[in-house]
N, CA, C and O atoms as CSV, one atom per row, in Angstrom:
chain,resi,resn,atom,element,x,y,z
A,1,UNK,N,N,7.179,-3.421,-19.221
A,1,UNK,CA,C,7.334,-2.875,-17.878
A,1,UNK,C,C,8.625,-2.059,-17.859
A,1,UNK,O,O,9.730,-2.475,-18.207
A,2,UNK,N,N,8.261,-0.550,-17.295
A,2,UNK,CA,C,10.094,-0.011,-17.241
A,2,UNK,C,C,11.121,-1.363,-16.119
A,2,UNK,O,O,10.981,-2.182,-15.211
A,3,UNK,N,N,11.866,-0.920,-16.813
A,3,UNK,CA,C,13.122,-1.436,-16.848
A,3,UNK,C,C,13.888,-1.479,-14.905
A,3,UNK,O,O,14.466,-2.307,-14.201
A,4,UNK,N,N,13.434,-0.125,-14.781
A,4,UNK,CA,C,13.644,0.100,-12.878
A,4,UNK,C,C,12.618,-1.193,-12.184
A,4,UNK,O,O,12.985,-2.093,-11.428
A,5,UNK,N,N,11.362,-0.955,-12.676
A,5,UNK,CA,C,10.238,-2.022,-11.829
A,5,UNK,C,C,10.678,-3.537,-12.098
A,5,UNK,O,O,10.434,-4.351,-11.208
A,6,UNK,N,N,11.197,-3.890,-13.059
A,6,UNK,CA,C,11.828,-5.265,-13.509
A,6,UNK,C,C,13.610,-5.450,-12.532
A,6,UNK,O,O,13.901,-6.417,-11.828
A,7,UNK,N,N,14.150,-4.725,-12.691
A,7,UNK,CA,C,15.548,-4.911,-11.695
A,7,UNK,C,C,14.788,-4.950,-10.508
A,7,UNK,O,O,14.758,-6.114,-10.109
A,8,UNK,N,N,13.977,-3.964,-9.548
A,8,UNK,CA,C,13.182,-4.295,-8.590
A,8,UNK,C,C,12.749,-5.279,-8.337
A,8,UNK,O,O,13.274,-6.003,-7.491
A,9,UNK,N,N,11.737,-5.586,-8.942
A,9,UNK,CA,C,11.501,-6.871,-8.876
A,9,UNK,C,C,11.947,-8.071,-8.760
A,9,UNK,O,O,11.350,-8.902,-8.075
A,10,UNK,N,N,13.329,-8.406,-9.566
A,10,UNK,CA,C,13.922,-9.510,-9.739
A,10,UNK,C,C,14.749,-9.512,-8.118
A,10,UNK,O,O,14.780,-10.563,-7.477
A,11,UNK,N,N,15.351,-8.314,-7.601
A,11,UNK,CA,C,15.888,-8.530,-6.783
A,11,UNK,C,C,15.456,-8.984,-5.233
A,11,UNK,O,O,14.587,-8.549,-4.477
A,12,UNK,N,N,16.369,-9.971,-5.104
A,12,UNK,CA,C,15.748,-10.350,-3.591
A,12,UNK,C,C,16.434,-10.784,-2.658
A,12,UNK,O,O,16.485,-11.992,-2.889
A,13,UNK,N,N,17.341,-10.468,-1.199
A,13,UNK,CA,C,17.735,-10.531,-0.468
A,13,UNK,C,C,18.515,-11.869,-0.173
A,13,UNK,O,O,17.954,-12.517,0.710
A,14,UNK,N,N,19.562,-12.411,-0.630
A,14,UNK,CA,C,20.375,-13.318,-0.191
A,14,UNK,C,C,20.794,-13.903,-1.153
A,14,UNK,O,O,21.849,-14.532,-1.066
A,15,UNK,N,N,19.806,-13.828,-2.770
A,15,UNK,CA,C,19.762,-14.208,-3.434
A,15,UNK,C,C,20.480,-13.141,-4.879
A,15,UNK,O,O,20.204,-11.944,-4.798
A,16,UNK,N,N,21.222,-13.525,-5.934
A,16,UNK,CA,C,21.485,-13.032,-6.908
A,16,UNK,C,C,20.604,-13.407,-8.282
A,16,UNK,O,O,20.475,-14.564,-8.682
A,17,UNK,N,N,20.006,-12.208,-8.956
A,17,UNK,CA,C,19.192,-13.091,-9.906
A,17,UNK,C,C,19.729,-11.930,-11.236
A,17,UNK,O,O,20.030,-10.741,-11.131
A,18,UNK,N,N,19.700,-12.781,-12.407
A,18,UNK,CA,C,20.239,-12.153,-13.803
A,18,UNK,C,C,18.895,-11.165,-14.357
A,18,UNK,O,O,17.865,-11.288,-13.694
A,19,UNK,N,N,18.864,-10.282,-15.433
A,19,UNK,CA,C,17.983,-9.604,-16.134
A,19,UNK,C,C,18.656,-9.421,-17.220
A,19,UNK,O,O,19.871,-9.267,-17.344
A,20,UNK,N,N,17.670,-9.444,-18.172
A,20,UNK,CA,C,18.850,-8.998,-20.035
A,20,UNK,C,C,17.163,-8.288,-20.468
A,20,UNK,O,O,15.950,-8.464,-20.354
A,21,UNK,N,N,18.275,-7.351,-21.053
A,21,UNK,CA,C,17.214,-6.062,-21.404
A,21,UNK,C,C,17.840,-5.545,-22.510
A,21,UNK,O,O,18.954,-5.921,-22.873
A,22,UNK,N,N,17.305,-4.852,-22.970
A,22,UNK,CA,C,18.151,-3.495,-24.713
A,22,UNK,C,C,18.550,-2.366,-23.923
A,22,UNK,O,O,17.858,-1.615,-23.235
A,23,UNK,N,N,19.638,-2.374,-24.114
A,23,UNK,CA,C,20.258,-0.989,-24.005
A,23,UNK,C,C,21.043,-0.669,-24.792
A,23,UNK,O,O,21.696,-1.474,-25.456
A,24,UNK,N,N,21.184,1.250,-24.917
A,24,UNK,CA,C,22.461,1.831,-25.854
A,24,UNK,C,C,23.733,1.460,-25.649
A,24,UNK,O,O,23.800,1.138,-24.463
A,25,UNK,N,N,24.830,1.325,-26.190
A,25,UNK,CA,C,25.893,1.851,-25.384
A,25,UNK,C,C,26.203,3.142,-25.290
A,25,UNK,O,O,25.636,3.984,-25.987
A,26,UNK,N,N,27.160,3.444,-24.395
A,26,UNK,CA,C,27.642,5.004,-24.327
A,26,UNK,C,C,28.396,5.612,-25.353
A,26,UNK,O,O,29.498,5.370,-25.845
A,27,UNK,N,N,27.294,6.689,-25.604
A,27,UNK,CA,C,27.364,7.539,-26.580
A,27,UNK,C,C,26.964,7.501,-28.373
A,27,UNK,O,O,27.198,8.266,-29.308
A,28,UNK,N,N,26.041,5.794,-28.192
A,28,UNK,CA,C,25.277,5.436,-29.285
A,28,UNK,C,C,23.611,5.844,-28.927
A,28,UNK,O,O,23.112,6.452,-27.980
A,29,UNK,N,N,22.977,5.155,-30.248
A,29,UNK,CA,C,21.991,5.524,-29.855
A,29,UNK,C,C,20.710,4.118,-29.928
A,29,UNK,O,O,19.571,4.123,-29.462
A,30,UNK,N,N,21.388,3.081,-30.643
A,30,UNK,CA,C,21.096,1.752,-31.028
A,30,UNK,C,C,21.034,0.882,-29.914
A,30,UNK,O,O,22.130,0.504,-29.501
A,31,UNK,N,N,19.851,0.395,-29.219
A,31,UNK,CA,C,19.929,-0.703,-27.777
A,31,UNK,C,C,20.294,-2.066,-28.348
A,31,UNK,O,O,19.898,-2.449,-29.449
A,32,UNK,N,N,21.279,-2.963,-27.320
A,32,UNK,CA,C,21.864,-3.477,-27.586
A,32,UNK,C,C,21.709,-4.546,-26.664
A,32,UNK,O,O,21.524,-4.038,-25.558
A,33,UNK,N,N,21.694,-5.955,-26.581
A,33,UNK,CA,C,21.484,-6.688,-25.561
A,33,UNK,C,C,22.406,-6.443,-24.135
A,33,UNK,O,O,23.551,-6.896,-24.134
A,34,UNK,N,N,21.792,-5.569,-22.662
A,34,UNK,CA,C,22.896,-6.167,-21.448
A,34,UNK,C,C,22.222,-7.334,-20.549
A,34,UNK,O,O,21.115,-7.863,-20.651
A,35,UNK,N,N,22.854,-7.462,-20.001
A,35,UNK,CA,C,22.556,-8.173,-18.920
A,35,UNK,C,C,23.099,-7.756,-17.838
A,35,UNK,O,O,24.240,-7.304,-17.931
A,36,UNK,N,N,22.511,-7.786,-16.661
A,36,UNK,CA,C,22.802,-7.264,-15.592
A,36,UNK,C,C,22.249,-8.600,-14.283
A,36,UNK,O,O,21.404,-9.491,-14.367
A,37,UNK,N,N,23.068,-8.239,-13.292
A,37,UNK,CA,C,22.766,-9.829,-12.106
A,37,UNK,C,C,22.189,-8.407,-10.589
A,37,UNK,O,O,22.707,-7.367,-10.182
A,38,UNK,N,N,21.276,-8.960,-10.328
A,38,UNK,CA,C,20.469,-8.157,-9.267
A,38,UNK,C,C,20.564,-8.525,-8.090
A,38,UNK,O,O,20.874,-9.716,-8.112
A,39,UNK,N,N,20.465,-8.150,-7.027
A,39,UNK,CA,C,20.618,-8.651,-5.366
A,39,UNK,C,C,19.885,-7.505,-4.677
A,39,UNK,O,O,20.122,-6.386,-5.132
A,40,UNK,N,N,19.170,-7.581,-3.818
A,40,UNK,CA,C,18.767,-6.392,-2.712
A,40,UNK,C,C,19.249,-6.981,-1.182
A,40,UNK,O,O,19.079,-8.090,-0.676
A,41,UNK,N,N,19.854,-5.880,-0.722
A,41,UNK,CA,C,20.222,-5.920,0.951
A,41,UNK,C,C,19.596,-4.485,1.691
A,41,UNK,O,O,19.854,-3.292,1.850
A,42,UNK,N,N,18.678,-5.436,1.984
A,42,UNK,CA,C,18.049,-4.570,3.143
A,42,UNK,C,C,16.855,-3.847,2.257
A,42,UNK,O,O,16.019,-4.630,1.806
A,43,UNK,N,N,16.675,-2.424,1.949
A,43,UNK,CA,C,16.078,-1.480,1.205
A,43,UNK,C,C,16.954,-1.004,-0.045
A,43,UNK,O,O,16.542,-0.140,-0.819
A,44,UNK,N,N,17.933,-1.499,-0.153
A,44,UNK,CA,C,18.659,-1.343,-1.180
A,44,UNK,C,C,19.258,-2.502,-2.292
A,44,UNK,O,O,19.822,-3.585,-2.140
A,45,UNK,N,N,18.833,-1.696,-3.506
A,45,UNK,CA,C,19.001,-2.779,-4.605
A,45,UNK,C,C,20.392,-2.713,-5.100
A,45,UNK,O,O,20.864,-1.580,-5.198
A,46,UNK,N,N,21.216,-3.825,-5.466
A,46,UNK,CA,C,22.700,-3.043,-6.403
A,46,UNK,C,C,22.681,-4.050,-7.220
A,46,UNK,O,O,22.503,-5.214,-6.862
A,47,UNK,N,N,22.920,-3.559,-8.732
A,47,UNK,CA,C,22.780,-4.427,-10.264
A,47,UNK,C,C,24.109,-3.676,-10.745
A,47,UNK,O,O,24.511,-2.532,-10.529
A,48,UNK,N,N,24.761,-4.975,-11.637
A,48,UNK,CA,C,25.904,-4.825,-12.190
A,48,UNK,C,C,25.718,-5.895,-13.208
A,48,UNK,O,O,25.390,-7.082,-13.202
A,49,UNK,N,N,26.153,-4.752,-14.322
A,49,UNK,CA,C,25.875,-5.522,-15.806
A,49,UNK,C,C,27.164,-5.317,-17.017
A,49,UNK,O,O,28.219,-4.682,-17.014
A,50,UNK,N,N,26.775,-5.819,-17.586
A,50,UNK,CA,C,27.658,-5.592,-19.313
A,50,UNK,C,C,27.013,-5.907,-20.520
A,50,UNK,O,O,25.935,-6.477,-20.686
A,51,UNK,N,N,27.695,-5.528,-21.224
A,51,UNK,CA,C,26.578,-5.661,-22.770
A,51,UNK,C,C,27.196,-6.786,-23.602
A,51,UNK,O,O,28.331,-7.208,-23.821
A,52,UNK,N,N,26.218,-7.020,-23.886
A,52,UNK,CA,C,26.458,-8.883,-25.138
A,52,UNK,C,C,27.693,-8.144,-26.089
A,52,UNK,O,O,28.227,-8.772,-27.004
């Protein structure tokens, strides 16, 4: 599933929920384990992550 429909998904209003996915880092080209913690307020989603 892309990666947008999965942060979507996970997120849900009051609640904070984690996601770990492959990603590059910046300016590589090799995905790399992040993790990111999800929340939605209101119609809006906000995810904040870092890489393993």
């Amino acid at each position: 599933k892309p990666l947008g429909e999965e942060v979507y998904a996970a997120a849900k209003d009051g609640t904070i929920s984690e996601v770990t996915y492959m990603w590059p880092r910046p300016g590589q080209t090799d995905p790399v384990v992040k993790v990111a913690y999800v929340t939605r307020i209101g119609d809006q989603v906000c995810a904040v992550g870092y890489y393993k």
